[in-house]
C-alpha positions in Angstrom: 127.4 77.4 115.1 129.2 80.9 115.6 130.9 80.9 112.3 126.8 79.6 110.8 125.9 82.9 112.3 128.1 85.1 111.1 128.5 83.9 107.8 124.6 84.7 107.5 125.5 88.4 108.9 128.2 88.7 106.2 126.2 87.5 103.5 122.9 90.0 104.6 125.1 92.7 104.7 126.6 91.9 101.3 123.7 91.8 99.7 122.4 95.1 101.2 125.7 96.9 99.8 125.4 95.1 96.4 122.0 95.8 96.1 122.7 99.5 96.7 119.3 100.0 98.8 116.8 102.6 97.3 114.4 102.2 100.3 114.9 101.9 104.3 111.9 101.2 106.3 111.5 100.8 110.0 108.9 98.7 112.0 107.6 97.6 115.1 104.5 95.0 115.0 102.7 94.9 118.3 100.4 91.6 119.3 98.8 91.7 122.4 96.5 88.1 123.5 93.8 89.3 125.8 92.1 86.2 125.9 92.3 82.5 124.2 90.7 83.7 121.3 90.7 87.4 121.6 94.0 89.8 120.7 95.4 93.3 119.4 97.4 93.4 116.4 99.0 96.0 115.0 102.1 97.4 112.4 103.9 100.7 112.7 106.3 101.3 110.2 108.3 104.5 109.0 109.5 104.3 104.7 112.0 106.0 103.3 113.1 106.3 100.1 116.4 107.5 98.5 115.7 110.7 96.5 119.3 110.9 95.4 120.2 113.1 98.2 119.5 111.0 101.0 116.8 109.7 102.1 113.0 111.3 102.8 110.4 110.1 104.6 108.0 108.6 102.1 105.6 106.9 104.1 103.9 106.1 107.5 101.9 103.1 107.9 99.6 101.9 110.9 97.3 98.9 111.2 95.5 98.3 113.6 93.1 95.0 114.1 91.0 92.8 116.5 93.0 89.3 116.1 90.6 86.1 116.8 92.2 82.7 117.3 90.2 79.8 115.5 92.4 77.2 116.5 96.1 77.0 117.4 97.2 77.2 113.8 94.7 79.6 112.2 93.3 83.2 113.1 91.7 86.0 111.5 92.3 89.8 111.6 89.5 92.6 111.0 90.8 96.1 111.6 91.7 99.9 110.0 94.9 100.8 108.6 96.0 104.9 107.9 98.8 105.9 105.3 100.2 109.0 105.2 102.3 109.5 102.1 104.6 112.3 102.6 106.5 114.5 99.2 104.2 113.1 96.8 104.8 115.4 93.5 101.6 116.7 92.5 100.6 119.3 88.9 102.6 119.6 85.3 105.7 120.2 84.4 109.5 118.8 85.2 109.7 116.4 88.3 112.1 119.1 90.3 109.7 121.9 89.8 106.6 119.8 91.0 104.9 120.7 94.4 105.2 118.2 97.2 102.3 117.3 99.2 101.3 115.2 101.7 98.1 112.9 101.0 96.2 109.7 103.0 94.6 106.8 102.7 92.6 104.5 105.0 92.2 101.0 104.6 89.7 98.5 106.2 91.6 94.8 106.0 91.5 91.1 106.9 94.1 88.8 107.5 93.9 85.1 107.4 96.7 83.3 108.9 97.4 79.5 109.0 100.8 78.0 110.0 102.6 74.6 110.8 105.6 73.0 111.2 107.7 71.1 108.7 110.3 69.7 111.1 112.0 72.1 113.1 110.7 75.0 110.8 107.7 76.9 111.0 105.8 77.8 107.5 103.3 80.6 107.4 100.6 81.6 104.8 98.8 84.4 104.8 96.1 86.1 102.8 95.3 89.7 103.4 92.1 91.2 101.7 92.1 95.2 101.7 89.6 97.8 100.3 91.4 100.8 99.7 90.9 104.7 99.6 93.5 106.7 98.4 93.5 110.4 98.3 94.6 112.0 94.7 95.2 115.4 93.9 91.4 116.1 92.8 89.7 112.9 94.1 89.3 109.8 96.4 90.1 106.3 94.5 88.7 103.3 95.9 90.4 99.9 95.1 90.7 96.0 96.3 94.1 94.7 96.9 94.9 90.8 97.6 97.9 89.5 98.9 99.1 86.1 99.6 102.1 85.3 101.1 104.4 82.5 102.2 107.4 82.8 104.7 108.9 80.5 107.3 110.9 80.6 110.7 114.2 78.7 110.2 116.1 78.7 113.6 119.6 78.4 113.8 121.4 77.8 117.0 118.4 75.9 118.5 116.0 73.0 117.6 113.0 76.0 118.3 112.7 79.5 118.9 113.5 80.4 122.2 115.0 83.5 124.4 119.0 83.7 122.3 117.7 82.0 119.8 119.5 83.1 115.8 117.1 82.3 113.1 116.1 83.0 109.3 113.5 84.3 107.8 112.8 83.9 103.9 109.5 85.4 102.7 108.0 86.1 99.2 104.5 88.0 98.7 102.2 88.8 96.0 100.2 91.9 95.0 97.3 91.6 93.0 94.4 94.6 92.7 91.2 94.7 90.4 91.1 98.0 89.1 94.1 98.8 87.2 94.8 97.5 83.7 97.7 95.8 85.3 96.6 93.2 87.5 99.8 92.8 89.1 100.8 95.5 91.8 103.8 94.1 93.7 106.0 91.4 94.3 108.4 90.8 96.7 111.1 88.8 97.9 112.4 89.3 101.5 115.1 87.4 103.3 115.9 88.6 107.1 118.2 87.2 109.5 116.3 87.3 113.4 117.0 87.0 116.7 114.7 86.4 119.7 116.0 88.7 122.9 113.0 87.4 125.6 110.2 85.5 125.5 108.5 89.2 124.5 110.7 90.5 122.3 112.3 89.8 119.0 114.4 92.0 115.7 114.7 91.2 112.4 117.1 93.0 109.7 117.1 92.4 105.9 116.9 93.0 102.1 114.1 92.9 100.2 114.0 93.0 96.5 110.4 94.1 94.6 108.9 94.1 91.5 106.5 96.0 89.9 105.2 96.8 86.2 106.7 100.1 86.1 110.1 99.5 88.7 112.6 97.5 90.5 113.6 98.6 94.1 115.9 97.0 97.1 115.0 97.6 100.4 116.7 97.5 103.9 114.1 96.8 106.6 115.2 96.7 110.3 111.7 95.4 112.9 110.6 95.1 116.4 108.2 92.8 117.1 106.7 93.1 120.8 104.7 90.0 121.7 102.6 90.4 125.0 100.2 88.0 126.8 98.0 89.3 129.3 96.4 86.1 130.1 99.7 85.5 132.4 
């Protein structure tokens, strides 16, 4: 089981260096249950992106939401989210001589979450509806985004996931909005290797590759996910 583990390390960390990472982003996502169908949710995360340089804080990124259980496999998020985009080049001219400036946009999202077990490993799917405003340089743009995605728990060293508990994580999402003459907005592909520390506390590190009509990008993603239940 040891050499299992570290073979996955190896080959995580090879495909970081291979990929040659043009993005790091940093996370913690925060559930709190409050009742048997009431609960917090939310995601913090930090992005950076390589500018050649090294790497400048592009982005921070907070969602917030009530969480409401339906059953034991579904439940439903409602709640505001609040981008900051940070360095974003704004008037004419060569990209080095542009101005940076810092603009926002806020989000009001739902998530709809249903997962169940395939043998030992966990599937999830889950749709996110978001209606967007961004700040430009002159004006507000509103859009819809939908997302859809499928990942799974795979655990490793254990027939569950439990406290010392190795497992995988593969994930792919996709992007679609409805005001763009490109439908399309994102796709991603995102395989992390996790590890549960207490029954309140887990990490996962990984690559993610995405796709979009006008780039390519790989990205290293470390997370902290803090699970509380108050109803101990």
């Amino acid at each position: 089981m040891k050499r299992i583990i570290i073979t996955v390390i190896l080959l995580l960390t090879a495909i970081s260096i291979y990929a040659q990472d043009t993005g790091q982003w940093g996370a913690a996502y925060l559930k709190v249950r409050l009742s048997d169908k009431l609960g917090y949710y939310g995601e913090h995360h930090l992005r950076y992106t390589d500018k050649g340089s090294g790497y400048e804080l592009h982005k921070s990124y907070n969602r917030m939401g009530l969480n409401y259980f339906v059953n034991d496999n579904f439940d439903i998020v409602v709640g505001p989210a609040i981008i900051g985009k940070f360095n974003q080049p704004i008037g004419d001219g060569e990209q080095d001589l542009y101005d940076q400036t810092t603009l926002m946009e806020y989000r009001i999202w739902h998530q709809y979450l249903y997962h169940h077990y395939w043998g030992r490993v966990k599937f999830y799917h889950q749709v996110r509806i978001e209606h967007r405003w961004e700040e430009k340089e002159e004006y507000t743009k509103y859009s819809n985004r939908y997302r859809y995605k499928l990942y799974a728990y795979i655990p490793i060293n254990n027939d569950h996931i439990e406290p010392g508990t190795f497992y995988l994580v593969p994930s792919v999402e996709l992007f679609m909005h409805d005001n763009h003459e490109e439908s399309l907005e994102d796709f991603r592909v995102y395989n992390a290797l996790g590890y549960k520390y207490d029954d309140d506390i887990s990490f996962t590190a990984g690559h993610m590759w995405t796709y979009n009509h006008t780039a390519t990008s790989n990205v290293f993603r470390f997370t902290v996910y803090i699970d509380l239940d108050m109803r101990d």
